[in-house]
N, C-alpha and C positions, 0 to 999 in steps of 0.2 A: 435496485428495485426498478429505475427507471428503463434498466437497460431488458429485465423480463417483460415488463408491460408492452415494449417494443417489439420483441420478439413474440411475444403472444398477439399481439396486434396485426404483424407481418403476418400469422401464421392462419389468423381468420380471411385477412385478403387472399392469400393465395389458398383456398379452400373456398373462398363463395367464390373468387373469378372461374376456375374452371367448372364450378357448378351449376353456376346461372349459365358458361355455356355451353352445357352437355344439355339441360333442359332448353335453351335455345334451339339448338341445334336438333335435340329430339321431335321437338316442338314443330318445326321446320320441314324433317324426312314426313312427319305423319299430314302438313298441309300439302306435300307434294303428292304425296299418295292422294290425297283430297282431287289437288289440281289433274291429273291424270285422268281422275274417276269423273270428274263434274266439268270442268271447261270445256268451252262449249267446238272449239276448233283446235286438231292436234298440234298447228303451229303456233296457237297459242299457250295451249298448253305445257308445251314442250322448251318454250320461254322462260316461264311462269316456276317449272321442275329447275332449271338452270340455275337461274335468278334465287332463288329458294333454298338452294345447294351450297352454292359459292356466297352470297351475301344474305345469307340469313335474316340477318339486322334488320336493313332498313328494307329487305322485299317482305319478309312477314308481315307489319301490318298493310303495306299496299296492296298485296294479295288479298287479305280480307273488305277491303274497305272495296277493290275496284274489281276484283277478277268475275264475282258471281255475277251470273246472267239470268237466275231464277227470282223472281221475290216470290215473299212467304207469307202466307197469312191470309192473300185478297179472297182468294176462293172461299176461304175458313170463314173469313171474315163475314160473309155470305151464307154461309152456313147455319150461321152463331143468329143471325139476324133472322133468316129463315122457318129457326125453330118458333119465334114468336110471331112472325109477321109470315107465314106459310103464304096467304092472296099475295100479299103484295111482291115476295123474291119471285116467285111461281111468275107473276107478269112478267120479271124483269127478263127472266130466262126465255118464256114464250118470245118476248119483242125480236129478244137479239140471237137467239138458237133455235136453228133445225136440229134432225137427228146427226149424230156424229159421224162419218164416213160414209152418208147416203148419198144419192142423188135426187134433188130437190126439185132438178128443174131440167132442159132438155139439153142445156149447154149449146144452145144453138146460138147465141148471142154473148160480146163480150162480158155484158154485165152478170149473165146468168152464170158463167164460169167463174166470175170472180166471189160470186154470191156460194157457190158450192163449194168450191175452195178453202170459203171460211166460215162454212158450217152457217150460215146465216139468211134469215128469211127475206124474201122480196117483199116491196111493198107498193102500192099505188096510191094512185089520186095525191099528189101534191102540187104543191105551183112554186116556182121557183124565182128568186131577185136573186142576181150577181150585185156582189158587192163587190165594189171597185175599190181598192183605198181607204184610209182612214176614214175620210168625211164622211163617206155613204155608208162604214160601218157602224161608227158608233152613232149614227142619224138614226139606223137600224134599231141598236141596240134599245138607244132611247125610247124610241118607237112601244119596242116592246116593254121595256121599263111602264113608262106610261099609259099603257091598254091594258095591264096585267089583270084577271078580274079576283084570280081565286091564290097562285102561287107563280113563283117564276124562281129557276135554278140558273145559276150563273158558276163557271167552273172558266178560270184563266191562270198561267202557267207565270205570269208577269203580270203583279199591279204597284202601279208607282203611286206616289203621293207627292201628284204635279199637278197642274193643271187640270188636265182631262181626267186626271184620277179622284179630283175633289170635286168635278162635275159629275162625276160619276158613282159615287159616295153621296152627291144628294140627292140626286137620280135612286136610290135604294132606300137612303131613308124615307124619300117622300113619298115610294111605296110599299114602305110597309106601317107609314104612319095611316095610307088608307085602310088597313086591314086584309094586304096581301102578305099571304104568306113568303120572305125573301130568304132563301139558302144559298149562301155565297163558299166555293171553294176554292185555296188557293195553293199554288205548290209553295213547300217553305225554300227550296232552293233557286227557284226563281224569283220567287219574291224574297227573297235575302234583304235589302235597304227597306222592305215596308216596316216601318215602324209602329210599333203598339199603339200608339194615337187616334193611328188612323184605325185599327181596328174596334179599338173600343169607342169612337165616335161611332161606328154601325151597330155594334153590342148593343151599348147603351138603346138605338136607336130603333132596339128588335129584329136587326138584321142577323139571322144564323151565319156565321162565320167558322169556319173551319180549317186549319191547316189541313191538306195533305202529308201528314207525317209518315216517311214511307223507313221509318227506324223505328216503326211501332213492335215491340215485343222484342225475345232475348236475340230469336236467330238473324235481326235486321240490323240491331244499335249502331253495328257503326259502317251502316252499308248507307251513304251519300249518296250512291252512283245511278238509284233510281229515281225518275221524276215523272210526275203528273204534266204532260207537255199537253193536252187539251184544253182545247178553246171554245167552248159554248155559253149558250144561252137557250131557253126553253122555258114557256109560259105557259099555264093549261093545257099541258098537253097536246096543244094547238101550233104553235109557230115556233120556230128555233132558229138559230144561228149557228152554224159551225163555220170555223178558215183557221186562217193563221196570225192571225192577230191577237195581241194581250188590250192592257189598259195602260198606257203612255204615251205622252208628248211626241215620242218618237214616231209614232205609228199614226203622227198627225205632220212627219217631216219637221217639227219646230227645233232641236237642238241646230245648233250650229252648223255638228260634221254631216249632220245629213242634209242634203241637197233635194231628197226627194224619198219617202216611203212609199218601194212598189210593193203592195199587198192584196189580198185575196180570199174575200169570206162568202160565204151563201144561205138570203134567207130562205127558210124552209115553210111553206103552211100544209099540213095533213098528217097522215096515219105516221110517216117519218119522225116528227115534232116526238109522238109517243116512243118510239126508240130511244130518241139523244137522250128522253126523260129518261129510258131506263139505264142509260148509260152512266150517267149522274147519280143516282141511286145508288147503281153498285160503287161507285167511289166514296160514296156518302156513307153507305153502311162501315167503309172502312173508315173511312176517318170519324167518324162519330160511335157505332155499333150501334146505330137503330134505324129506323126507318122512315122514309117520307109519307107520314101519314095520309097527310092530305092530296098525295098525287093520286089522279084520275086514270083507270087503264081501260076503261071500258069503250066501245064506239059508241057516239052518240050521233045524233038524226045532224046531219049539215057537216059534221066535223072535216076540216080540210077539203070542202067540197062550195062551199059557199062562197060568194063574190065577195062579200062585208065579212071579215072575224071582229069577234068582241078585241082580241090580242094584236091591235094593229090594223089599219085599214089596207085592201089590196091597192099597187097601185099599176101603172099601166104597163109598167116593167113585167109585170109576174105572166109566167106562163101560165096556160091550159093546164089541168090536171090529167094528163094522160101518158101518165109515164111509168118504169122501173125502175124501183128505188132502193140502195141498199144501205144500209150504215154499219162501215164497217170502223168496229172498235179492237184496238188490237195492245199488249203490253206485253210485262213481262210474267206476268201471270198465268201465261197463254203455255199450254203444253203442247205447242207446236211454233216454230218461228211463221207467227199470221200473217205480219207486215211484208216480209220477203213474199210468201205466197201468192201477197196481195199485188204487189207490184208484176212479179213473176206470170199472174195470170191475166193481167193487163197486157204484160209485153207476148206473152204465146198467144194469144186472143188478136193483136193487130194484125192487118193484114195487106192497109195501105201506109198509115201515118200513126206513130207515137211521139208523141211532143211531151215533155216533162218541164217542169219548172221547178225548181228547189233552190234552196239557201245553201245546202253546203252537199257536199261530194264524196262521198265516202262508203260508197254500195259494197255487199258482200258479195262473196266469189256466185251464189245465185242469181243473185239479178245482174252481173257482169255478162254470167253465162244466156240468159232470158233474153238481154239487150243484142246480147252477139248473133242468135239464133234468128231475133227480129233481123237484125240487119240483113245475116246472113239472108234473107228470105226477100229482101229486095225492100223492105219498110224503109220508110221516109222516119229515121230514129235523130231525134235531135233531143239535147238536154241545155237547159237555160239556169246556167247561173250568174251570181252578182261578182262583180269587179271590186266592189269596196266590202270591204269586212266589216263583221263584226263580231266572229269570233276567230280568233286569228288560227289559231291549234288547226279549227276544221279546214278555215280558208286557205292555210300551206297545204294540208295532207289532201284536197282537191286536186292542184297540181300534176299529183302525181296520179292521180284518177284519171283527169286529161291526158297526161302521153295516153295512160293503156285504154284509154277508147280510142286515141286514135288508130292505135295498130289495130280497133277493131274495125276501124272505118267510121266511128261516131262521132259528129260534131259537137262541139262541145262548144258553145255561146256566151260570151259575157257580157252583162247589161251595165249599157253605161251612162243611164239618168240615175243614176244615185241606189239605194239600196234595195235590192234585189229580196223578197221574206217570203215570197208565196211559195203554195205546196199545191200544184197542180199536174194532172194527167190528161193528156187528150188520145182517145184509141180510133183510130180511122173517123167515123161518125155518129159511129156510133154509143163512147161511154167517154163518161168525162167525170173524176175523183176530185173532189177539192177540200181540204182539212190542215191538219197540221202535221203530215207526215213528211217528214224530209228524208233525202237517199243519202242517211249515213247509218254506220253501226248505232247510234245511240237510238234514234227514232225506229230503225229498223227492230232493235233487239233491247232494249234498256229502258227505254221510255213507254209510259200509257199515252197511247196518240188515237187518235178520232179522223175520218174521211168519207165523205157522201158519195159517191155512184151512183150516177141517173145518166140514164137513154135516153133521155130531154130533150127532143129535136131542138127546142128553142134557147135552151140552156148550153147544150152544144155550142150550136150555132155565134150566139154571143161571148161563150170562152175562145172558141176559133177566131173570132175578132178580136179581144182583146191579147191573145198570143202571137195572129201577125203581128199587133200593133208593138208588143213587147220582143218579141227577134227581130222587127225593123231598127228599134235601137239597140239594138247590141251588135257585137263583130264576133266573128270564131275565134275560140283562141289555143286549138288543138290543131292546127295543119301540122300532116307530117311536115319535115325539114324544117318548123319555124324555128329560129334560134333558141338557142336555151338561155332563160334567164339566167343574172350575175350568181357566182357561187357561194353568198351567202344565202341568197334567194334560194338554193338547190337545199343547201346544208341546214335548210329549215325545212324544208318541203320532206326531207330524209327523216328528220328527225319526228316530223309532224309525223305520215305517215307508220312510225313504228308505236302510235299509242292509237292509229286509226280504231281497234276493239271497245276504247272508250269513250272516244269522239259523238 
């Protein structure tokens, strides 16, 4: 008896093992076909087909979780919201869309080409503060925290529960215990360590909170790979803040390894301020499905034009309002790569000087090409990144981004007072981008990211000062012939660079 039972047992194993991997393996040919039809570049695709082929196993679920470059839903999401709130999506679309393939503007000017480019409206009368650094940001923030009269929208990619994070948790309750309206978003993947605590001391407190949950519905669940990488603030429709800054200690320099947080945000007062608002909105409709009731779209007599705002007082830093202003918002929602475009028509638009500044290094073969055309064409093209990591994946597959500018002829800069975070552009004299867009595949392609464009003589003006002041302290670190670093340094830098697609 025991010896049947045996053999009936043996005989169920060898019946589900080759079943389960005929259905693997079926499973497998029909995601390659997937990968072929939907990936977004044929050498990565053609990866992705291999890998899918030969190790079934463990490349099918990574294929789902990392390969797509579309998310699902956000447009819909808009949609669904739309049907009830028709005024209010109608604004959001008004702020941030021209007609689609038209020509808006004369394209005589850097900013107007980068504005057509991406299907997005100009705007004027605003007055601009560079925020330097933590201090004078979150001074900022506070600023507006405390002038709010009617709402204020707040959306960061990183909130810790430090220091600056519980000053800033009292900073929202205290205004919304006035009777402002406070909508807080936050990405759940960047803020991964925030703990419930702290969000339900702003619940509790009236503060709308909301994850960015970008696994919302069946075709997302176990898609990680997207994230909410925008940085704002926006009060009445009045003043805002965009850069590259979250909410931590870090971004005030106080941890130990850091010696020094180099960062980059810009206050905004005028018809702008009403953009970022709509840009908020449509994140919001996704992560909630409703709408901001109480935002204001209309112009009103002073708005962004006035010395005094109720959201903050001007102070002597702030330009004149006589400028071109664009906001460009860009993800993966976008049925065209916007970010590359974005960059792309920054760099065909210079004509003396393009200065970049970014955290990590990882452009696609488009802006490689855009960057080589500038140089080719006699541009003063420099890029500024950081010497200390912090994320190491990107900071190796960098690297190898510097050799191949150098064979373009592009300098490539490492700053060496301490951590390098800003997302900055400067185009001859005339445009200057400051947000959260960094030059890798993830920001480029994967990520929802946010960036200001303004012909701001004076905004210029003062980014050009503070970007001598930032490639005074750095050194090049792309000369042809420099030595090659030691060979495990390479045999990372190798290895980094082959998941550059998800970086």
């Amino acid at each position: 008896m025991l010896f049947v039972e045996l053999m009936i047992g043996r005989l169920q194993w060898t019946t589900l093992i080759p079943t389960v991997a005929i259905v693997v393996e079926s499973v497998s040919l029909a995601t390659a076909l997937h990968a072929l039809k939907h990936v977004r570049t044929s050498q990565a695709a053609m990866a992705w087909v291999i890998g899918l082929v030969m190790l079934p196993v463990p490349v099918l679920p990574l294929y789902w979780v990392f390969a797509r470059h579309r998310f699902e839903g956000y447009r819909e999401a808009i949609r669904v919201v739309g049907q009830r709130h028709q005024r209010s999506v109608a604004a959001v679309r008004r702020e941030l869309s021209t007609g689609r393939n038209r020509r808006s503007t004369p394209l005589s000017t850097p900013l107007e080409q980068v504005a057509d480019v991406l299907d997005t409206p100009i705007c004027h009368g605003n007055r601009f503060r560079l925020l330097i650094d933590g201090a004078e940001f979150f001074e900022g923030v506070f600023a507006i925290l405390q002038n709010a009269r009617h709402y204020v929208y707040l959306a960061f990619y990183t909130i810790r529960d430090d220091e600056i994070g519980n000053r800033f948790a009292d900073c929202l309750i205290a205004c919304a215990k006035r009777g402002v309206v406070v909508r807080l978003l936050y990405d759940e993947v960047g803020s991964l360590r925030l703990g419930q605590s702290y969000v339900d001391r702003l619940v509790e407190a009236g503060v709308d909170v909301r994850a960015f949950n970008t696994r919302q519905g069946w075709v997302n669940r176990f898609q990680i790979n997207f994230r909410n990488h925008r940085k704002l603030v926006v009060a009445d429709g009045e003043v805002a803040i965009v850069g590259g800054l979250n909410v931590g200690d870090e971004y005030l320099g106080k941890p130990a390894w850091v010696k020094h947080w180099r960062d980059t945000a810009v206050l905004i007062r005028g018809s702008s301020a009403r953009k970022i608002q709509a840009v908020f909105a449509g994140d919001y409709y996704w992560a909630a499905r409703c709408d901001v009731e109480e935002a204001r779209w209309d112009d009103r007599p002073g708005q962004g034009t006035s010395g005094q705002q109720a959201s903050g007082q001007q102070t002597s830093t702030e330009t004149e309002p006589r400028d071109m202003t664009v906001v460009c918002a860009t993800g993966p929602a976008d049925e065209r790569p916007r970010a590359t475009m974005m960059f792309a028509a920054a760099a065909m638009a210079a004509r003396n000087r393009l200065w970049i500044s970014t955290p990590y290094l990882v452009p696609d073969d488009g802006i490689l090409v855009a960057l080589s055309m500038a140089r080719a064409r006699g541009v003063d093209v420099r890029i500024l990144i950081p010497s200390v990591a912090d994320q190491w994946a990107v900071f190796l597959a960098g690297f190898y981004y510097e050799r191949e500018l150098a064979n373009l002829d592009v300098p490539v800069y490492r700053y060496l007072n301490g951590v390098l975070h800003q997302k900055c552009v400067l185009v001859d004299d005339d445009l200057v981008l400051i947000g959260s867009t960094n030059l890798d595949n993830r920001s480029l392609h994967l990520n929802f990211e946010l960036m200001v464009a303004s012909d701001d003589v004076d905004l210029i003006r003062r980014t050009e000062q503070m970007l001598e002041m930032d490639f005074a302290g750095s050194e090049r670190s792309n000369e042809v012939g420099k030595p090659l670093r030691p060979w495990f340094s390479r045999m990372g830098t190798a290895i980094a660079r082959l998941f550059s697609p998800v970086l």
